[in-house]
N, C-alpha and C positions, 0 to 999 in steps of 0.2 A: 178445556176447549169451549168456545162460547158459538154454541151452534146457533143459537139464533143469525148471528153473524154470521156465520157461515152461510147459512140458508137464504139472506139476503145477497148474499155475495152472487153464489147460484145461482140467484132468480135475476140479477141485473142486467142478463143481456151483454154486459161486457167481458169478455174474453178474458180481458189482463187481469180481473178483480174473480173470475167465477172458477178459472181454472187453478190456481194456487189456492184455493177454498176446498175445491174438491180432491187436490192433490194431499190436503192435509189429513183425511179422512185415512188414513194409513193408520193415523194411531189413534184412531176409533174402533171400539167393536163394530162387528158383525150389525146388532142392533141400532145401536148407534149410525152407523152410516149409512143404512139403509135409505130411511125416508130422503136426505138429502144427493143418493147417490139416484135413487128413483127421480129426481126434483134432476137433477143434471141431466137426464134421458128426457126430460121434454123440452130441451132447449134448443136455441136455432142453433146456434153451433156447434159445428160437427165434432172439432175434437172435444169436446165437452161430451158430447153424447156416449165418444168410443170410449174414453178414459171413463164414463161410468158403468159402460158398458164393463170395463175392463176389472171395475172397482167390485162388480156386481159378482165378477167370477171369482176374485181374492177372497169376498165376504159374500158368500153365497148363502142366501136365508129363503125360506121357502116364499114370502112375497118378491123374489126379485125374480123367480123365473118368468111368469106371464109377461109381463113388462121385456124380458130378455129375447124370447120366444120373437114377442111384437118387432121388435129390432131388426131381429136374424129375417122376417119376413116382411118387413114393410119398411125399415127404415132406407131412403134414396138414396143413401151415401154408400157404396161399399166398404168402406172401409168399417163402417159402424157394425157392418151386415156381419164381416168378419169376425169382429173381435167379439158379436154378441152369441158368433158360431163359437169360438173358443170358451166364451165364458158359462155356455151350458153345459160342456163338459163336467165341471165343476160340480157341477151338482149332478152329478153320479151320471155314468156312461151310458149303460141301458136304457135310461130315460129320455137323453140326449140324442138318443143315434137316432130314431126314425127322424127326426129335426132334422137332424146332418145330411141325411142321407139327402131327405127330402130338398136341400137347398141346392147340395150336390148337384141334383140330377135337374134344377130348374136351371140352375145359373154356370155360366161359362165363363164369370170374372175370377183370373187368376187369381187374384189377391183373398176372394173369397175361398173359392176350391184350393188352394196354399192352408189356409188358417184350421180348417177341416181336417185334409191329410196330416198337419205336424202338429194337431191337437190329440190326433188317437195316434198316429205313428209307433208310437213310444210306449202307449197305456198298454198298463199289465191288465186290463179286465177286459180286453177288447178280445172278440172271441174270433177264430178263423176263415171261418165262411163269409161273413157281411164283411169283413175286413178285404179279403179276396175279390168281390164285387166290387169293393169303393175303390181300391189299386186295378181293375178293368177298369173301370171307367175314366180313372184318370190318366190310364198309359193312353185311352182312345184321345185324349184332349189334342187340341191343336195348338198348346201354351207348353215349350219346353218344359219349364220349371215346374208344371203341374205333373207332367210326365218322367221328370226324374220323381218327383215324391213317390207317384204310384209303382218306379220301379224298386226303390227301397223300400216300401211296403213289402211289395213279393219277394224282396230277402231277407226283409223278417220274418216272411212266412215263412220261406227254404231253412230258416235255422229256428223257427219254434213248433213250426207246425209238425205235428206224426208224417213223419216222409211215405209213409203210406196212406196217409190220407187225401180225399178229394183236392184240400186246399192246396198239399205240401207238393202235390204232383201237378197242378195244375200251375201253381207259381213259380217253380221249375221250368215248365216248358215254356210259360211266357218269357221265363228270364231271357233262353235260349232262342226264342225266336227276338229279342229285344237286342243280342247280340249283333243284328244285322240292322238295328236301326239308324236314321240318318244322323239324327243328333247325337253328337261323340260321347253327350252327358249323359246319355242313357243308356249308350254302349258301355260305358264306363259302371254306371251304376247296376246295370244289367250283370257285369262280369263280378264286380263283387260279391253282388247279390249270391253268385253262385261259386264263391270260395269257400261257402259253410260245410 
């Protein structure tokens, strides 16, 4: 790979030459595509910023978090804001979640609070109680599809959490009262939630 080329490519400003430059970075290392993947994130264009954004979560090395970090909070674009919420994951959970949370509870754009939920949704290290919080707040959204995530949260908690615990009974009863919400998706998702 002749990265200097690459890195011009990047730095051109044009879309059609910077994006298939940074797409190639697949079969680069970690190392390797780092500096050039950083070089994408300061660029005007937007999918160039998420795709490094996105690049930064595949090849997570410890200079890409701050720059990642900077994204999830200050970059204009949603979209970018999203995927550089998914790409902190990557670099280990615990470290990520006050981030998440924190975007969570500033921002009301679905596409953002989406990328959040079905980023930890799934993770095995994601612990029960802040999880429980992050599915409240997003059954309270006024964005369906943010509120089915949050109600498939709470049936993953009803099937992993101690059914005797804080979480496992409190994600229970929201399912229950979720039974009676307007949206059919989260009546739907609610009812599953509670076939464990």
């Amino acid at each position: 790979m002749d990265f200097d080329a690459l890195r011009e490519a990047i730095a051109s400003d044009n879309p059609g030459r910077a994006r298939p430059a940074l797409a190639s970075l697949v079969e680069a290392t970690p190392e390797q595509a780092e500096p050039l993947l950083l070089l994408g994130l300061q660029q005007n264009d937007m999918l160039l910023r998420q795709l490094s954004c996105s690049g930064l979560g595949h090849k997570p090395t410890p200079a890409g978090w701050e720059p990642l970090v900077h994204a999830l909070r200050h970059d204009p674009e949603v979209a970018v804001r999203a995927e550089a919420a998914n790409a902190l994951v990557s670099h280990g959970l615990e470290r990520a979640w006050p981030l998440l949370m924190e975007a969570f509870e500033r921002e009301h754009e679905w596409l953002l609070r989406c990328s959040v939920l079905s980023a930890v949704a799934e993770h095995p290290d994601v612990q029960a109680e802040p999880l429980l919080r992050l599915a409240q707040l997003a059954i309270a959204d006024a964005d369906g599809t943010v509120r089915v995530g949050g109600t498939e949260i709470l049936g993953r908690l009803v099937r992993e959490a101690d059914p005797t615990s804080v979480a496992g009974e409190q994600a229970r009863a929201e399912l229950r009262r979720l039974q009676q919400d307007a949206d059919h998706r989260v009546v739907g998702a609610a009812l599953n939630g509670l076939q464990h």
